[in-house]
C-alpha positions in Angstrom: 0.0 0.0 0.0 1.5 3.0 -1.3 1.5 6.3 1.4 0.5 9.6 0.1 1.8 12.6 2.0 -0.2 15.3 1.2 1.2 19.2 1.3 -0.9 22.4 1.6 1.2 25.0 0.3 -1.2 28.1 0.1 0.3 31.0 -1.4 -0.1 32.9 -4.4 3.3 35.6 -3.6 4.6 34.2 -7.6 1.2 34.6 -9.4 -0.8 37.1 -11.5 -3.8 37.3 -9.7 -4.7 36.3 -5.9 -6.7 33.4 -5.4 -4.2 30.1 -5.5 -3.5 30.4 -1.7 -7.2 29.0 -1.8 -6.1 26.0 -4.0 -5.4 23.0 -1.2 -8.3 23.8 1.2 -10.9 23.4 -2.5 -8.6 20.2 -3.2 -9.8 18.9 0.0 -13.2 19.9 0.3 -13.7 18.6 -3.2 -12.9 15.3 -1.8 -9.3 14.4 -2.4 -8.7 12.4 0.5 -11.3 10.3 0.4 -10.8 9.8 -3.1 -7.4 8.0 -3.1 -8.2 6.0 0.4 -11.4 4.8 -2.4 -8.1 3.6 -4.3 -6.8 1.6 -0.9 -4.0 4.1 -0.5 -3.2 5.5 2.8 -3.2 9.3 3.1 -1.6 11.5 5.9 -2.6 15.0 5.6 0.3 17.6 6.5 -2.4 20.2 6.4 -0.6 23.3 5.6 3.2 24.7 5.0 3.3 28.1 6.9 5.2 31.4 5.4 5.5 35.0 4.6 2.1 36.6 3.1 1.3 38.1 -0.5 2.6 41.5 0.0 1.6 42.4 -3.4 4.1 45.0 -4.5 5.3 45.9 -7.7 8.3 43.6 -9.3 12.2 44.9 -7.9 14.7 44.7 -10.2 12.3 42.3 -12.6 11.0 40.0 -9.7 8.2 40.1 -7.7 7.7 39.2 -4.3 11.0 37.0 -4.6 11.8 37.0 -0.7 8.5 35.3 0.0 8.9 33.4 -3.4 12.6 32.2 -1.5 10.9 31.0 1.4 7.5 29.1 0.3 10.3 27.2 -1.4 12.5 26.6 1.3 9.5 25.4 3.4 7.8 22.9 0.6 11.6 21.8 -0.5 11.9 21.0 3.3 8.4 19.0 3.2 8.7 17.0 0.4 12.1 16.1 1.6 10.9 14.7 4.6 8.2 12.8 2.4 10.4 10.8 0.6 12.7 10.1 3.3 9.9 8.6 5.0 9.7 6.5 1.7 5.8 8.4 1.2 4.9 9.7 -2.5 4.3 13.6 -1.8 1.8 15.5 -3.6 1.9 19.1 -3.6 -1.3 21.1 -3.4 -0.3 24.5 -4.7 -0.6 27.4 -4.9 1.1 29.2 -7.7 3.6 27.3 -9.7 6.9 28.9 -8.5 6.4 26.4 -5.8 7.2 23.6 -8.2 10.5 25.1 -7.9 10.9 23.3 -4.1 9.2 20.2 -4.9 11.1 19.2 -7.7 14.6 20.6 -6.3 13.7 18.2 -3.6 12.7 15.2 -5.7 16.2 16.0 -7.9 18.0 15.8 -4.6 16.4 12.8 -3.9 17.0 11.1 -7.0 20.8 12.0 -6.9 20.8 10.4 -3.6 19.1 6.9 -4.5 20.7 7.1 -7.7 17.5 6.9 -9.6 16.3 9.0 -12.9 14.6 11.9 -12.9 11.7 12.4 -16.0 9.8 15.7 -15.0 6.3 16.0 -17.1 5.2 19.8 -16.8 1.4 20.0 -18.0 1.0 23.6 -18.3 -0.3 25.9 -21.0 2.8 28.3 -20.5 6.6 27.3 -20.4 6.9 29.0 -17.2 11.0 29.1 -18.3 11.1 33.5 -18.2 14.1 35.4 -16.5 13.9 38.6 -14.6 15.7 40.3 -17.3 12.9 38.8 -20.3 9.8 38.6 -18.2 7.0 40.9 -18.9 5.8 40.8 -15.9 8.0 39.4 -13.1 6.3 37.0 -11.6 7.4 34.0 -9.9 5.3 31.7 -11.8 6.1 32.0 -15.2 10.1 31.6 -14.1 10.3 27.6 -12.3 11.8 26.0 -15.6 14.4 28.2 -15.7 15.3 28.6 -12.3 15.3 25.1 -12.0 17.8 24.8 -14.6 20.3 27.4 -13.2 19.0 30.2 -14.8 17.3 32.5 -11.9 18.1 34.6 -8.4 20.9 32.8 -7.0 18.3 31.9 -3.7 16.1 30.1 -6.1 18.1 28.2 -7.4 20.4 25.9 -5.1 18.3 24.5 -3.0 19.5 21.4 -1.2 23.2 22.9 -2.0 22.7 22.1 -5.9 22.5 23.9 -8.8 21.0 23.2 -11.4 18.9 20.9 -9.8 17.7 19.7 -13.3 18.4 19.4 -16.8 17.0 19.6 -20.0 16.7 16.0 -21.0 15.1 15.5 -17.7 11.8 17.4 -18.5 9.0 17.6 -20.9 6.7 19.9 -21.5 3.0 18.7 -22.3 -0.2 21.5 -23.2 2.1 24.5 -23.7 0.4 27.5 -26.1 1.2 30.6 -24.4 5.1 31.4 -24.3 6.9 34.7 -24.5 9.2 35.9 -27.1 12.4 35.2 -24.6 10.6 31.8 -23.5 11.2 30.7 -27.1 14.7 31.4 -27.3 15.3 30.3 -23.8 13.5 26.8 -25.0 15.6 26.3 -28.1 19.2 27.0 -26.7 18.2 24.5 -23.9 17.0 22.0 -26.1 13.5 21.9 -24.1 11.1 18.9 -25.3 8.2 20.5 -25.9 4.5 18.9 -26.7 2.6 22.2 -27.6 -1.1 22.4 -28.5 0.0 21.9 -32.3 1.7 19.2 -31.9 -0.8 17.3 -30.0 -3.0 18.7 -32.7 -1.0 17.2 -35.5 -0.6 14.1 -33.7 -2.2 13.4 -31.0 -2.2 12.9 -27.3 -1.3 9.1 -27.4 1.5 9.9 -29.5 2.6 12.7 -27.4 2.4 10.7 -24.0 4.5 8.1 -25.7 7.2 10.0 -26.9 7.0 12.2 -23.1 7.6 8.7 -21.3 10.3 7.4 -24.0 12.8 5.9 -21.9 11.4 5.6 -18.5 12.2 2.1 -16.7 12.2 0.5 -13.7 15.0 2.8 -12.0 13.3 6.3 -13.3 11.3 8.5 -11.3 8.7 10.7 -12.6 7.5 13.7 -11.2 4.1 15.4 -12.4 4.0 18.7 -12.2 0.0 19.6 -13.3 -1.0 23.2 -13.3 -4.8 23.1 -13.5 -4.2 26.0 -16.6 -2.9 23.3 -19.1 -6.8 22.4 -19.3 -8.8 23.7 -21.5 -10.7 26.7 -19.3 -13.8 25.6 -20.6 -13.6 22.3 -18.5 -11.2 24.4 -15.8 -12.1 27.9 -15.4 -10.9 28.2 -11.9 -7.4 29.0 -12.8 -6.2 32.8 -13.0 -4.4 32.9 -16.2 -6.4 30.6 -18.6 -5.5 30.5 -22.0 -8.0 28.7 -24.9 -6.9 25.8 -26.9 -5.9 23.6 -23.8 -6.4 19.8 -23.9 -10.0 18.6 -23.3 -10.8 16.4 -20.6 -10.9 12.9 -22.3 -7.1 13.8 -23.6 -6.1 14.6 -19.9 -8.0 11.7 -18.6 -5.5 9.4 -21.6 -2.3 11.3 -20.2 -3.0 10.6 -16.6 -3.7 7.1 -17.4 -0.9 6.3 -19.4 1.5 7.7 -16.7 -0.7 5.0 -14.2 0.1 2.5 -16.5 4.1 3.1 -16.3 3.5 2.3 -12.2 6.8 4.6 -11.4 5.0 8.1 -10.8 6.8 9.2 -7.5 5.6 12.8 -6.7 3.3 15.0 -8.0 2.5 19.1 -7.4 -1.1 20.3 -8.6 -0.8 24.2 -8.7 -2.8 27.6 -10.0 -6.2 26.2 -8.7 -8.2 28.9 -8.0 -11.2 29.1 -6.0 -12.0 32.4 -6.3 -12.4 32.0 -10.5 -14.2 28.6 -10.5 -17.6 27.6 -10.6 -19.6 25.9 -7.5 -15.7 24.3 -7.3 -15.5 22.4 -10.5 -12.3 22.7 -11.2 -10.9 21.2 -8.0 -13.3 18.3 -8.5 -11.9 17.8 -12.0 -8.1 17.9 -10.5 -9.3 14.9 -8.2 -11.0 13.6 -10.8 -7.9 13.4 -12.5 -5.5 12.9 -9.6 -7.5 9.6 -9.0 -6.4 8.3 -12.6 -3.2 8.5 -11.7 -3.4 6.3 -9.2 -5.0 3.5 -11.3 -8.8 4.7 -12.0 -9.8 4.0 -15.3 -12.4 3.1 -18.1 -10.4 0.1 -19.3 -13.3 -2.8 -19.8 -11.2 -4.4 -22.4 -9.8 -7.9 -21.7 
């Protein structure tokens, strides 16, 4: 019986609009517990991480709120730690999406440690990879990618004492339509794999899932990193910086399922819910809709 730690980190100081700090308490009201003990899983609830509040100040020097950014990390690097050092699968309920930058520097760490590796799968509808000095906005959130690649404030990117805590071959990107001028750049010289809406147009999900988990065996470790925008806002409108065009909810049902099928998902984050833009909380109980297909719900009747 697999353990699930589950991680309240409610804070929006890296987003656009407020609203995300709402995000773990509408995960659990919409059921999320209760849905994967269904699933004979145990679940501990951490209830919440505690840090600084939204200040909500102008960006300094082409970052926003990065202080408070510094330490909602520090405290859900810490967390997640201690989850998988307890041999528990951690699950992140965001909040904004600069907090992915904690989880996965402490899954990297991690993986160094147990000498496993690492396959990141970002489903997002933005590249989140800006710098302070390309951003248009300065804003936490659209900057993990990067800074978890080395390219960021120097406090955002060594937790755990390593930098970078990933590489490029070591993530890809599934739902992406909305990326900056700099993003693009920033993408190629990396060498980014990225699934965008038109190539998941051209050629499907099935065909991008299987190229995304190309590779993956016994000794790899995939991390899920789900920002409730990659939907399609139609299906998800409780997110604060939807974007049309996003996959619909049979295609993220097939994705969630095929990374259940694989049996080695290890952590997970589920970020940018927000309450305060959804509808009678439909979003939230779409993410545990979908949460639950990761861990092995499906429609499969065939023998």
């Amino acid at each position: 019986m697999k353990t699930i730690s589950l991680i309240g980190a409610p804070t929006d100081v890296g987003a656009s609009v407020k609203g995300a700090s709402m995000g773990p308490d509408a995960l659990r009201v919409a059921g999320l517990t209760e849905a994967l003990q269904a699933r004979q899983l145990q679940v501990i609830d951490r209830g919440n991480l505690h840090g600084p509040a939204n200040p909500w100040q102008e960006p300094v020097n082409g970052l926003r709120h990065l202080k408070e950014a510094i330490d909602w990390n520090q405290a859900v690097f810490d967390a997640v730690g201690q989850a998988l050092s307890d041999g528990h699968l951690p699950m992140m309920l965001g909040g904004d999406h600069c907090l992915a930058i904690g989880s996965i520097s402490a899954v990297a760490a991690h993986c160094r440690q147990a000498g496993k590796k690492l396959r990141v799968l970002w489903f997002d509808a933005h590249a989140d990879s800006n710098l302070s000095t390309i951003s248009p906005t300065g804003n936490i959130h659209g900057m993990p990618v990067a800074c978890l690649m080395g390219h960021g404030p120097k406090e955002l990117i060594g937790y755990g004492g390593h930098t970078p805590a990933m590489l490029p071959h070591e993530i890809r990107q599934i739902g992406i339509r909305s990326v900056d001028a700099g993003e693009k750049k920033f993408i190629h010289e990396m060498g980014i794999q990225v699934y965008d809406m038109r190539y998941i147009d051209e050629y499907g999900i099935r065909n991008a899932m299987s190229s995304a988990l190309a590779g993956v065996d016994a000794n790899t470790h995939i991390h899920v990193s789900f920002d409730m925008d990659c939907l399609d806002p139609q299906i998800a409108p409780g997110v604060g910086t939807a974007v049309l065009g996003g996959p619909t909810y049979r295609e993220a049902q097939l994705c969630m399922e095929m990374i259940a099928d694989t049996g080695l998902m290890g952590s997970l984050d589920v970020v940018e819910l927000n309450p305060a833009l959804d509808i009678r909380n439909q979003t939230a109980i779409l993410a545990v809709d979908l949460i639950e297909s990761l861990f092995g719900k499906s429609t499969l009747v065939r023998i």
